[in-house]
TORTI-830523 format. One record per residue (C-alpha): z, y, x; residue in one letter. Coordinates in nm, 3 decimals. Layout:
residues N
{Z->Z | Y->Y | X->X | residu->A}
...
end
This chain:
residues 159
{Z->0.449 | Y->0.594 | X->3.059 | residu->X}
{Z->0.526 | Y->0.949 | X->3.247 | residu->X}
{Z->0.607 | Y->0.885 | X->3.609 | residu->X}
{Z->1.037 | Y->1.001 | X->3.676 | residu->X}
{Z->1.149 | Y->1.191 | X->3.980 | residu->X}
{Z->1.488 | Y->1.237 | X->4.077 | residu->X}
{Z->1.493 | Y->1.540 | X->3.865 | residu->X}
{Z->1.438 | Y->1.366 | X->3.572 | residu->X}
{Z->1.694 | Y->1.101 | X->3.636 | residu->X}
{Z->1.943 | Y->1.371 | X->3.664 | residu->X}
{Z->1.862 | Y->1.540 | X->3.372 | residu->X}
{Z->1.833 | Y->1.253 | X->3.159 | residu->X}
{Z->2.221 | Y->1.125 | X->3.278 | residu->X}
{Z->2.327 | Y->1.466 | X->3.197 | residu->X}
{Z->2.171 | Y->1.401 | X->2.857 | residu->X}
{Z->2.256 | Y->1.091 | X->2.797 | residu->X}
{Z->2.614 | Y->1.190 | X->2.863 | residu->X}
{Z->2.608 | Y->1.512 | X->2.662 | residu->X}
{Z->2.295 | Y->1.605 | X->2.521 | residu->X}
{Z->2.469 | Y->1.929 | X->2.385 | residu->X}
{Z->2.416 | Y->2.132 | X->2.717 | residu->X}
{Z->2.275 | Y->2.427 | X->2.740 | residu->X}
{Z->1.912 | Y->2.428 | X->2.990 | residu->X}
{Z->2.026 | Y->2.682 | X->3.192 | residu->X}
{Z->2.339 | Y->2.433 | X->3.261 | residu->X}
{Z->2.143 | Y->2.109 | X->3.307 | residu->X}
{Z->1.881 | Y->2.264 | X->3.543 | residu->X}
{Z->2.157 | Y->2.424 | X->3.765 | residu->X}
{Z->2.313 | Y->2.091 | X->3.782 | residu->X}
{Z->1.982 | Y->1.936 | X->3.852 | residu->X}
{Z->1.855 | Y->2.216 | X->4.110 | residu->X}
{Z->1.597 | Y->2.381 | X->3.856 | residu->X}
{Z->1.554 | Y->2.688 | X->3.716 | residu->X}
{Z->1.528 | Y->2.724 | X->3.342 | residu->X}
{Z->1.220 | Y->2.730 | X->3.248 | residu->X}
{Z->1.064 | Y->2.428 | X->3.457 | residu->X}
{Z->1.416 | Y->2.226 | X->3.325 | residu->X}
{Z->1.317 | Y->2.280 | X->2.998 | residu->X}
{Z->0.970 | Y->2.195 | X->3.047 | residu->X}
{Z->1.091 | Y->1.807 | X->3.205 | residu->X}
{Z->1.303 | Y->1.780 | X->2.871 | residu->X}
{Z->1.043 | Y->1.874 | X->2.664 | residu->X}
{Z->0.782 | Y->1.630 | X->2.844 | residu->X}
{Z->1.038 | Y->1.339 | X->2.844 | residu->X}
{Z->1.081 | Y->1.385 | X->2.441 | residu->X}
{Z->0.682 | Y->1.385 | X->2.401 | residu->X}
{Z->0.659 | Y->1.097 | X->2.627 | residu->X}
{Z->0.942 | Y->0.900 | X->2.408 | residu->X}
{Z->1.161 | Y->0.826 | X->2.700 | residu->X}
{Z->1.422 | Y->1.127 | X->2.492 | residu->X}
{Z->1.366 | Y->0.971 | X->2.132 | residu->X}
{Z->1.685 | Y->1.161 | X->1.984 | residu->X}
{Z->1.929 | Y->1.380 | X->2.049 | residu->X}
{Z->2.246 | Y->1.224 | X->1.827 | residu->X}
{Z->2.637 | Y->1.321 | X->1.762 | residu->X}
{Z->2.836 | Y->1.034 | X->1.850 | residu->X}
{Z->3.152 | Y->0.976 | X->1.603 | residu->X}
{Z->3.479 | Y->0.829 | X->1.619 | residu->X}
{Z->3.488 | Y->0.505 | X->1.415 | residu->X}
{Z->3.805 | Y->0.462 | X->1.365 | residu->X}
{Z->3.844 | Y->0.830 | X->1.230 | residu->X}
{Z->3.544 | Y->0.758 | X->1.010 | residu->X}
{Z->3.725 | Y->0.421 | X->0.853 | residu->X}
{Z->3.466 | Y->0.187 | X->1.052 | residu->X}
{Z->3.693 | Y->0.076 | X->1.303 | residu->X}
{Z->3.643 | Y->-0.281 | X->1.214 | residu->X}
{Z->3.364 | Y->-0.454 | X->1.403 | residu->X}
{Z->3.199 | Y->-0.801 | X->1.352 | residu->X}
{Z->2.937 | Y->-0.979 | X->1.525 | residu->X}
{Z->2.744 | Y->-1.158 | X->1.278 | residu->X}
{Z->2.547 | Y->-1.482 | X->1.409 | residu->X}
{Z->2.272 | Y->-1.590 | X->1.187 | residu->X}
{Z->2.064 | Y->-1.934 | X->1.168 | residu->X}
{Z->1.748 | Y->-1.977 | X->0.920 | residu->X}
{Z->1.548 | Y->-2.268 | X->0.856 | residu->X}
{Z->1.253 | Y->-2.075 | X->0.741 | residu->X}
{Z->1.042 | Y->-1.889 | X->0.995 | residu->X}
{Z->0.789 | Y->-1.735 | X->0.899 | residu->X}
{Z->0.662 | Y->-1.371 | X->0.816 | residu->X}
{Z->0.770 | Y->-1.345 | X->0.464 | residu->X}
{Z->1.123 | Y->-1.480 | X->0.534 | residu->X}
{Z->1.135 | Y->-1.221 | X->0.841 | residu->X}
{Z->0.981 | Y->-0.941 | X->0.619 | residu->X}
{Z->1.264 | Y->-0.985 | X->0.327 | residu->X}
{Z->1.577 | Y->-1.060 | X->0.612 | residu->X}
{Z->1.447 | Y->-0.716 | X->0.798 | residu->X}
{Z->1.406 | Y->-0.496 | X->0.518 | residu->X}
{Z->1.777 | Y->-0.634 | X->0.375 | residu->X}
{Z->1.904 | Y->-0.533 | X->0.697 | residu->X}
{Z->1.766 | Y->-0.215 | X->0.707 | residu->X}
{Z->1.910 | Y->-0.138 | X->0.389 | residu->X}
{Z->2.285 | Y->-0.213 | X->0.473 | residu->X}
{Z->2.420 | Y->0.115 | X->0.655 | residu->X}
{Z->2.729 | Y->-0.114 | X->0.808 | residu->X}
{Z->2.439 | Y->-0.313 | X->0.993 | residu->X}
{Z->2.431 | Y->-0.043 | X->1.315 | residu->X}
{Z->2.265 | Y->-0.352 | X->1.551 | residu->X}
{Z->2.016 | Y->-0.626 | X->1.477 | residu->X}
{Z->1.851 | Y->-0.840 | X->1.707 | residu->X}
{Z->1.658 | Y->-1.141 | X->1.662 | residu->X}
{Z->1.740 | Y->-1.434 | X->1.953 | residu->X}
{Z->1.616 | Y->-1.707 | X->2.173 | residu->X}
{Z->1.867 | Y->-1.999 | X->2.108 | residu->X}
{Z->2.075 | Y->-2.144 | X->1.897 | residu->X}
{Z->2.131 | Y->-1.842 | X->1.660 | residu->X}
{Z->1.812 | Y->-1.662 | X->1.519 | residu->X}
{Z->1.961 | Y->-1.361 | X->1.488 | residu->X}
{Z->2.253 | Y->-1.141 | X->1.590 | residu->X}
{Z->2.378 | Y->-0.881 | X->1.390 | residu->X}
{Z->2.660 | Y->-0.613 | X->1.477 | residu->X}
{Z->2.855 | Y->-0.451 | X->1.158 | residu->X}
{Z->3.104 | Y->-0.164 | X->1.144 | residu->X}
{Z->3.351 | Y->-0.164 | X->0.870 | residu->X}
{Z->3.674 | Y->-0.106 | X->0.776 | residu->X}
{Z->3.814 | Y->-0.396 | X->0.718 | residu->X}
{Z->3.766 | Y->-0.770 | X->0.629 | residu->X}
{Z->3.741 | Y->-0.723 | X->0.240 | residu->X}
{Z->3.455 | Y->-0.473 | X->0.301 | residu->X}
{Z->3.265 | Y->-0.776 | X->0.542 | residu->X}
{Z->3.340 | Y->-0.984 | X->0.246 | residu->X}
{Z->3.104 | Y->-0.738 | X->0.031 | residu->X}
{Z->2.853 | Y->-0.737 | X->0.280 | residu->X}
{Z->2.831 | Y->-1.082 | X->0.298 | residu->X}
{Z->2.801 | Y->-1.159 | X->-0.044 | residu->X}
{Z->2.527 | Y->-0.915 | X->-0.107 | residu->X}
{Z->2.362 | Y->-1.055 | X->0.241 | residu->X}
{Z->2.293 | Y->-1.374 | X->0.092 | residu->X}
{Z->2.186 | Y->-1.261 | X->-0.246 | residu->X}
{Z->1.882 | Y->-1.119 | X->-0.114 | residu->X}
{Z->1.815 | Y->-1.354 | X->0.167 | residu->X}
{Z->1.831 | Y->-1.758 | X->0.234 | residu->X}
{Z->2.040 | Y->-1.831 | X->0.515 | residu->X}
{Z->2.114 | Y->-2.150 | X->0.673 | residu->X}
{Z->2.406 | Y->-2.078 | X->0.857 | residu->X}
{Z->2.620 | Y->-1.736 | X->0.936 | residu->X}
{Z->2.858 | Y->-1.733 | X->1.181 | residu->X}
{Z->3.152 | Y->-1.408 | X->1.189 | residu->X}
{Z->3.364 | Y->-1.284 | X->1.491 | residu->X}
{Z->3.567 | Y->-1.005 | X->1.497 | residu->X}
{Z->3.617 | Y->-0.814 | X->1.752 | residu->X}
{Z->3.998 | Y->-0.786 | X->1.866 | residu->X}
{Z->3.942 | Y->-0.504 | X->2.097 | residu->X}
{Z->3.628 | Y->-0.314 | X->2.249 | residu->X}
{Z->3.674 | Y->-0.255 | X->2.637 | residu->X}
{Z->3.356 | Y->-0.128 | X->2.684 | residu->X}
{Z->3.052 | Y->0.041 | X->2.483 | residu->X}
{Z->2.847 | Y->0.310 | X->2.577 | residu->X}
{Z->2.519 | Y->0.466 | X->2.498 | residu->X}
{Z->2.461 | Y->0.567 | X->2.825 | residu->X}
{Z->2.131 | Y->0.322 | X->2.976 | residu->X}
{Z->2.141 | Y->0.240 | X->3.388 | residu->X}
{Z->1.859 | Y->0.448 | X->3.532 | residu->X}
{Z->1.872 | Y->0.282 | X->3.842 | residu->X}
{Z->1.665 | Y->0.008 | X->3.745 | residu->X}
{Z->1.334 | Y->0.329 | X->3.695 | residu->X}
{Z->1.381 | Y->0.398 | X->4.033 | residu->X}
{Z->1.325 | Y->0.056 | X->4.146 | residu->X}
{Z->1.010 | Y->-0.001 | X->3.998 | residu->X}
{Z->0.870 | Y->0.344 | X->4.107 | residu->X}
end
């Protein structure tokens, strides 16, 4: 892990918030000049800490507007059971989050669709390729907040 200044933190919340800027913008909003800018960026996508630089679309434009938390429960855990539930996952493109929990659910999926039908699919090709014990749907009525933007004060805490 590459140690952040405070020039890094501002250039990766200018980023994070458009990652479409031009260098010579980001480092005069930062207090840089070009070159040494570009070399931070460049450092923080070797190091990882940049994995991507992504477009991010409008759902409902897209017909996705639909989204559903999907709580799943499994009686089998072990590594093949894991292995098959992952790679089904994987494979279904309306799956955008999965996370497996501590609790009473195993795992937590997050779906984007277009509508209820289209969850119906899902699920029925869901449990034709894995064994579930219990799933658990709630759609969401209204989204007041998402973002991809992470809280960088937390890496300046820890410096």
């Amino acid at each position: 892990m590459i140690s952040l200044d405070e020039h890094d933190l501002k250039i990766l919340r200018l980023l994070q918030r458009d990652a479409t800027l031009p260098v010579a913008e980001v480092a005069a909003k930062v207090g840089l000049s070009t070159t040494p800018c570009w070399r931070r960026i460049q450092k923080l996508e070797e190091a990882g800490i940049i994995r991507r630089r992504v477009a991010l679309l409008d759902r409902g434009a897209l017909n996705a507007a639909v989204t559903v938390f999907v709580a799943v429960r499994t009686s089998q855990h072990n590594a093949q059971w894991l292995a098959k539930f992952a790679k089904a996952v994987v494979d279904f493109p309306e799956v955008v989050d999965c996370y497996r929990m501590s609790g009473e659910i195993d795992y937590l999926l997050r779906l984007v669709l277009p509508d209820i039908a289209a969850y119906d699919a899902f699920y029925k090709r869901l449990i034709a390729r894995v064994d579930l014990s219990d799933v658990t749907s709630m759609f969401a009525m209204e989204e007041i907040k998402s973002t991809t933007e992470l809280p960088l004060s937390f890496v300046a805490a820890h410096r």
